[in-house]
mmCIF file of the C-alpha atoms, coordinates in Angstrom:
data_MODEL
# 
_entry.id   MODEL 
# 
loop_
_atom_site.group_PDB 
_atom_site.id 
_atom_site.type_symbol 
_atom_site.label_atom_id 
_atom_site.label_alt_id 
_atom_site.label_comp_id 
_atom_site.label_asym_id 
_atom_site.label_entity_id 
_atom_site.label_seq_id 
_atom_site.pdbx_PDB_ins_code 
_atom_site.Cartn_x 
_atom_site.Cartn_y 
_atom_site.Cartn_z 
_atom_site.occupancy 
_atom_site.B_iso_or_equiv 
_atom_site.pdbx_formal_charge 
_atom_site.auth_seq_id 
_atom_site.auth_comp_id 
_atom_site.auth_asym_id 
_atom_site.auth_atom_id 
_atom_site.pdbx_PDB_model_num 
ATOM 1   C CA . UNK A 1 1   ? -15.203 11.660  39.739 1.00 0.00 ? 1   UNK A CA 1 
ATOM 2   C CA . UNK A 1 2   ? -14.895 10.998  43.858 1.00 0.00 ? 2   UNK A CA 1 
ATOM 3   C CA . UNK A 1 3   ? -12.320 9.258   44.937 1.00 0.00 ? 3   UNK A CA 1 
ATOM 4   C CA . UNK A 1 4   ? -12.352 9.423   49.089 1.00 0.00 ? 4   UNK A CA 1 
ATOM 5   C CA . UNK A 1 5   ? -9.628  9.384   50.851 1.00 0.00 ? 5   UNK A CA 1 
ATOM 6   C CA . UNK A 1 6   ? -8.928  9.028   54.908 1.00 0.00 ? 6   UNK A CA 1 
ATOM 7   C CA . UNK A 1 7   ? -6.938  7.417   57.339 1.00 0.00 ? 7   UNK A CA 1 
ATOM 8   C CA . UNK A 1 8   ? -8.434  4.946   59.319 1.00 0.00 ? 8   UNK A CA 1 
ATOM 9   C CA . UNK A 1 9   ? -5.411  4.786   62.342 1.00 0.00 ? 9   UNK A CA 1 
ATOM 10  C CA . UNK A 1 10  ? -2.455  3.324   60.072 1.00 0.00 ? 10  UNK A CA 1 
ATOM 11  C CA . UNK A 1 11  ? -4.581  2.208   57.285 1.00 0.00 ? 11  UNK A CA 1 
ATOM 12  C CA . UNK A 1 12  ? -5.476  4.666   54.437 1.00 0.00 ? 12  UNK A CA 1 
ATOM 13  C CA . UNK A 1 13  ? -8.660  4.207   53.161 1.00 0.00 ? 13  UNK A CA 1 
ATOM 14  C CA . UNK A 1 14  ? -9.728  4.562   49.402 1.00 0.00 ? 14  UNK A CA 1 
ATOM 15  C CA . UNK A 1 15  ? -13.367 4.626   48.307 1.00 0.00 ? 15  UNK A CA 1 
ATOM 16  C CA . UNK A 1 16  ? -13.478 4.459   44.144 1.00 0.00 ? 16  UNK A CA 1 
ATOM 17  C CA . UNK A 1 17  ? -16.794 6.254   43.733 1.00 0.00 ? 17  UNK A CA 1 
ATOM 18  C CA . UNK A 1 18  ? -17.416 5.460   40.068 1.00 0.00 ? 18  UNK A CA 1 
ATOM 19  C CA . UNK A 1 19  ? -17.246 2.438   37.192 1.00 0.00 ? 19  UNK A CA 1 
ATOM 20  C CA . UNK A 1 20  ? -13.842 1.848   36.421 1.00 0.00 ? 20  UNK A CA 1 
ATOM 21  C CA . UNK A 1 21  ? -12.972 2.134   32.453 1.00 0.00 ? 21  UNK A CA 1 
ATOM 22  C CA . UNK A 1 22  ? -10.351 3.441   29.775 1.00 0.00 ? 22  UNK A CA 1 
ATOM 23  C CA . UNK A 1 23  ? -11.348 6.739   30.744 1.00 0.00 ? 23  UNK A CA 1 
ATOM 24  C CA . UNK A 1 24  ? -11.477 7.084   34.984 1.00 0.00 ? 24  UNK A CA 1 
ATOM 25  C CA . UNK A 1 25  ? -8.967  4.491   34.802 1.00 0.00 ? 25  UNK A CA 1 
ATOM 26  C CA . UNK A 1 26  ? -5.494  6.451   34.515 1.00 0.00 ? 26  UNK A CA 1 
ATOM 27  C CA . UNK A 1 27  ? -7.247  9.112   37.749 1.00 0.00 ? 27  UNK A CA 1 
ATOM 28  C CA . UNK A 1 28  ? -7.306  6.261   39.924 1.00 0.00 ? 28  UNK A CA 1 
ATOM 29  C CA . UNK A 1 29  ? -4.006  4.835   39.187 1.00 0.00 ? 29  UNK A CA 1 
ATOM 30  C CA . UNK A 1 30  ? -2.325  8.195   39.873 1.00 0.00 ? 30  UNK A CA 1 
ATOM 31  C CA . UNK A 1 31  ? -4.103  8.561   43.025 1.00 0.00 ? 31  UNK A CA 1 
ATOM 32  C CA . UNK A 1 32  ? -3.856  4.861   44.314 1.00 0.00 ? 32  UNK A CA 1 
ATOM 33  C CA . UNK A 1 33  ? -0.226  4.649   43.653 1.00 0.00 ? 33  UNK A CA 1 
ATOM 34  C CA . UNK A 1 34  ? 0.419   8.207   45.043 1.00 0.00 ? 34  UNK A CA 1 
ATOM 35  C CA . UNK A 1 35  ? -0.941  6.481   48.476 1.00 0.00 ? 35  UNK A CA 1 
ATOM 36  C CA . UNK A 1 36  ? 1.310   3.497   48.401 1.00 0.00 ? 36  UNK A CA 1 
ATOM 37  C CA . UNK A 1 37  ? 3.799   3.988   51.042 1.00 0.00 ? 37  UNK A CA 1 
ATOM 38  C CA . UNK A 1 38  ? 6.750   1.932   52.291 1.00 0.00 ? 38  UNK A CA 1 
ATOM 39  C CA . UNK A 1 39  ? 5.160   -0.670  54.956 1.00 0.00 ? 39  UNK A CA 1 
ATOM 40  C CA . UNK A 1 40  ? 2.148   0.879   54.664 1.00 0.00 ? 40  UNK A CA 1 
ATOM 41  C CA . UNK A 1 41  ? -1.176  -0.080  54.536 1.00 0.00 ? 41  UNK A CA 1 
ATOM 42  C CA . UNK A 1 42  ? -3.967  -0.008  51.852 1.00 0.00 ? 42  UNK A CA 1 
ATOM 43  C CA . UNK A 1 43  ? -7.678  -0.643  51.580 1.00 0.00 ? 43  UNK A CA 1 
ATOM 44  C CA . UNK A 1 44  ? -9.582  -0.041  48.411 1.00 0.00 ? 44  UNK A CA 1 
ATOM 45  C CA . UNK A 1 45  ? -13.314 -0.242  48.322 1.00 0.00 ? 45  UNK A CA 1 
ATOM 46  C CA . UNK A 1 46  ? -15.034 -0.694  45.694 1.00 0.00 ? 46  UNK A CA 1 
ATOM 47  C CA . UNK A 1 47  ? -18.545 -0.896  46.672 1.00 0.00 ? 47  UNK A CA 1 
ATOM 48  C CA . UNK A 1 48  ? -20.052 2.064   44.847 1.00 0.00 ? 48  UNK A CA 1 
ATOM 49  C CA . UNK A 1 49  ? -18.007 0.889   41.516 1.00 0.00 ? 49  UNK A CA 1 
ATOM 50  C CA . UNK A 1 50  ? -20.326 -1.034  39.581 1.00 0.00 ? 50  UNK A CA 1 
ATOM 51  C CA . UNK A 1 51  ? -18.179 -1.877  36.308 1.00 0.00 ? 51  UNK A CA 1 
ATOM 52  C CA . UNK A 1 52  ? -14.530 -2.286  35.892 1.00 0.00 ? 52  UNK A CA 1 
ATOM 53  C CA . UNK A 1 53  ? -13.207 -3.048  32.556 1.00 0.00 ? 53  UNK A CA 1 
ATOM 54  C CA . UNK A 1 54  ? -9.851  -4.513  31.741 1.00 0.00 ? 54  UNK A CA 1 
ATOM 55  C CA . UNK A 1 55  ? -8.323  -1.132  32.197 1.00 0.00 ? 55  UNK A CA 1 
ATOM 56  C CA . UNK A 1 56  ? -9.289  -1.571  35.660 1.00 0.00 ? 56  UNK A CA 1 
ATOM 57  C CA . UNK A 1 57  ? -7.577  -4.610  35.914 1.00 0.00 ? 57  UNK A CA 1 
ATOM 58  C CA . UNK A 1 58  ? -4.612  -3.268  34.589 1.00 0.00 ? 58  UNK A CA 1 
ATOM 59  C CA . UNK A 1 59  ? -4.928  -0.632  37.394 1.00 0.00 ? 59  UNK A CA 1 
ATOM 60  C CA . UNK A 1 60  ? -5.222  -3.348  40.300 1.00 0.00 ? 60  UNK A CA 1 
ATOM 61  C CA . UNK A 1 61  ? -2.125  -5.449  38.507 1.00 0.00 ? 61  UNK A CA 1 
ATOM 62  C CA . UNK A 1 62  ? 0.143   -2.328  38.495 1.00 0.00 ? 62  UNK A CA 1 
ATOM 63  C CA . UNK A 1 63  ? -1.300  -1.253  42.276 1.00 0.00 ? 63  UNK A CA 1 
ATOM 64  C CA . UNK A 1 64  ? -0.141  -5.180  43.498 1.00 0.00 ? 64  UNK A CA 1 
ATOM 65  C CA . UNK A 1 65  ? 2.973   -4.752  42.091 1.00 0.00 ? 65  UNK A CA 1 
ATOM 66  C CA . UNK A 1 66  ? 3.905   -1.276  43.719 1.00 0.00 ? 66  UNK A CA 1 
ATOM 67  C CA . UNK A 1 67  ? 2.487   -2.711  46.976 1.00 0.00 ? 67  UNK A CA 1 
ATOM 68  C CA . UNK A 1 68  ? 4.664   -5.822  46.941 1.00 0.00 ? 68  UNK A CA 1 
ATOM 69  C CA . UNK A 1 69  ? 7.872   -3.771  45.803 1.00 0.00 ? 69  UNK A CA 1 
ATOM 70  C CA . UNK A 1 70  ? 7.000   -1.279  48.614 1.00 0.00 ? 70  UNK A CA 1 
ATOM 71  C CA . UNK A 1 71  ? 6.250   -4.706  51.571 1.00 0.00 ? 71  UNK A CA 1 
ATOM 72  C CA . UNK A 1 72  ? 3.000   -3.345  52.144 1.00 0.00 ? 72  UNK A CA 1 
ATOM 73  C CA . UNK A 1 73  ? -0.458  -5.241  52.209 1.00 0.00 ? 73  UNK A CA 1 
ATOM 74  C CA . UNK A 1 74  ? -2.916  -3.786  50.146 1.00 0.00 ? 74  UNK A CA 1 
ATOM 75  C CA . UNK A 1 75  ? -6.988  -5.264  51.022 1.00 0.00 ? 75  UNK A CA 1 
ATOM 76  C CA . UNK A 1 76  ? -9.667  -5.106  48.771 1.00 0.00 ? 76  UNK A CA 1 
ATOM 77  C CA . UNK A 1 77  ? -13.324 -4.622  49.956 1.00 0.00 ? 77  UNK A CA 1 
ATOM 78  C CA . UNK A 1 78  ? -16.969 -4.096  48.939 1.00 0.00 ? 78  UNK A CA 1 
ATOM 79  C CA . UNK A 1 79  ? -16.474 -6.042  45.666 1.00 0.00 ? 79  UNK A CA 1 
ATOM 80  C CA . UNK A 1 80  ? -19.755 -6.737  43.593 1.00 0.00 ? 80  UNK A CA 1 
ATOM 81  C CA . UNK A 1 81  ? -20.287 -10.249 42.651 1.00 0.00 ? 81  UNK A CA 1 
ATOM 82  C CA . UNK A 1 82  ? -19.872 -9.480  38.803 1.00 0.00 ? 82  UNK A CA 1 
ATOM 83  C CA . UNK A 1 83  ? -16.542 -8.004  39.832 1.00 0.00 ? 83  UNK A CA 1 
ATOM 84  C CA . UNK A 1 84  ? -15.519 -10.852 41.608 1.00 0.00 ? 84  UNK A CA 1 
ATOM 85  C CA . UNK A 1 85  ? -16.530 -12.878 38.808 1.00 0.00 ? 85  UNK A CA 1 
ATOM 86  C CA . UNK A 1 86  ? -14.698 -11.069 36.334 1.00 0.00 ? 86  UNK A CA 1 
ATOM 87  C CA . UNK A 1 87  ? -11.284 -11.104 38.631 1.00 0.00 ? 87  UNK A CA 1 
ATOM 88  C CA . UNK A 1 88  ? -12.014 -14.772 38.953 1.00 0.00 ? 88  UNK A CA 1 
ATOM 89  C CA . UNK A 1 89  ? -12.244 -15.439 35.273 1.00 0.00 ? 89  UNK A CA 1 
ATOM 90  C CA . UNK A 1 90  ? -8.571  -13.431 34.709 1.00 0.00 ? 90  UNK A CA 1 
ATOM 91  C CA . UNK A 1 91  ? -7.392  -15.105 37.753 1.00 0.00 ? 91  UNK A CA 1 
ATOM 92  C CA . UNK A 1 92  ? -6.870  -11.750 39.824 1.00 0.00 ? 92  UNK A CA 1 
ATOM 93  C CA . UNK A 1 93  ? -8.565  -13.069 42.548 1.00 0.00 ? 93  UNK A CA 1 
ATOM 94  C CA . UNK A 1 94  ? -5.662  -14.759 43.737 1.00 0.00 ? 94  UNK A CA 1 
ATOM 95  C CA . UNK A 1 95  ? -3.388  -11.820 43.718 1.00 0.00 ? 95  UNK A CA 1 
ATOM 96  C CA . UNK A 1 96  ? -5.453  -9.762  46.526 1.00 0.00 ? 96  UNK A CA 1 
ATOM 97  C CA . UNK A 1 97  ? -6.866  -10.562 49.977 1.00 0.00 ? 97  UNK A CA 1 
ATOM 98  C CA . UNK A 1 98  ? -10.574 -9.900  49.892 1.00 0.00 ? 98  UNK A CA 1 
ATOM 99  C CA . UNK A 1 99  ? -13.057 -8.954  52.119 1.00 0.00 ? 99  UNK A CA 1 
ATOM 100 C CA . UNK A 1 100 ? -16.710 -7.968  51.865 1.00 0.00 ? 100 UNK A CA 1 
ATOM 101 C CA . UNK A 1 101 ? -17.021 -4.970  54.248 1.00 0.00 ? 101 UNK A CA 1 
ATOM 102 C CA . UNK A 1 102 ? -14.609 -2.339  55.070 1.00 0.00 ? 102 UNK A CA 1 
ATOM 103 C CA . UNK A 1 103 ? -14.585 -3.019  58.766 1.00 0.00 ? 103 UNK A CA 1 
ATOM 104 C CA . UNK A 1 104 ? -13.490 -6.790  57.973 1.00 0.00 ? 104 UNK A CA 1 
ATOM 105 C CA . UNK A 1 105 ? -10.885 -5.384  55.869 1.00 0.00 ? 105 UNK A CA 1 
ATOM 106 C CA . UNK A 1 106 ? -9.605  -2.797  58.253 1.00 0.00 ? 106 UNK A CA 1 
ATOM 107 C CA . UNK A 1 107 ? -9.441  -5.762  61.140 1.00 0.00 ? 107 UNK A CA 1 
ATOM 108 C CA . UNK A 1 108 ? -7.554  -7.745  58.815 1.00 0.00 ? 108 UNK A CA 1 
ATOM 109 C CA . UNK A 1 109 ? -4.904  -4.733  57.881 1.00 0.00 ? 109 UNK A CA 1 
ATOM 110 C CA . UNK A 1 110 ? -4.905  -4.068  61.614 1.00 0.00 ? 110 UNK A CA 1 
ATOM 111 C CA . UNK A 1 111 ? -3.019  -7.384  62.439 1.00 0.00 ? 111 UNK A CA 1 
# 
């Protein structure tokens, strides 16, 4: 599984790698939630993950939560338009600021 991580100035960067399912799906929450920091800073991209299942989803609810305990913005990027569709249809969408590449998403977490 590759799961990229780097810092982009304060922002640190996550690239998922892989599909997202009951299996990778507890590896990325450990590692995503290991990066959440106080005030800090988070992009996730997702453009090389081509599925996400509802274990997925349960790994983006439990990421917003930490995020929001912790006061730090979180930005999702590269999203497919099945996964947007899917996060649309469970009403995720409105839980995460979106953007379609990552240097839109690192302008927005730069402000």
């Amino acid at each position: 599984m590759d799961i990229e991580v780097r810092k982009e100035g304060p922002v640190t960067c996550v690239a998922i790698g892989f599909d997202i399912d009951g299996k990778t799906a507890p590896d990325v929450q450990a590692k995503v939630l290991g990066l959440v920091e106080k005030n800090g800073r988070l992009l996730l991209d997702f453009s090389k993950v081509g599925y996400m299942s509802s274990a997925g989803l349960r790994v983006l609810l439990t990421t917003h939560r930490q995020v929001t305990a912790n006061q730090a913005k979180l930005v999702l990027v590269g999203l497919s338009e099945d996964l947007k569709e899917v996060m649309g249809a469970t009403g995720f969408l409105s839980f995460f600021t979106i953007h379609e590449t990552l240097a839109e998403g690192l302008a927005a977490l730069a402000s």
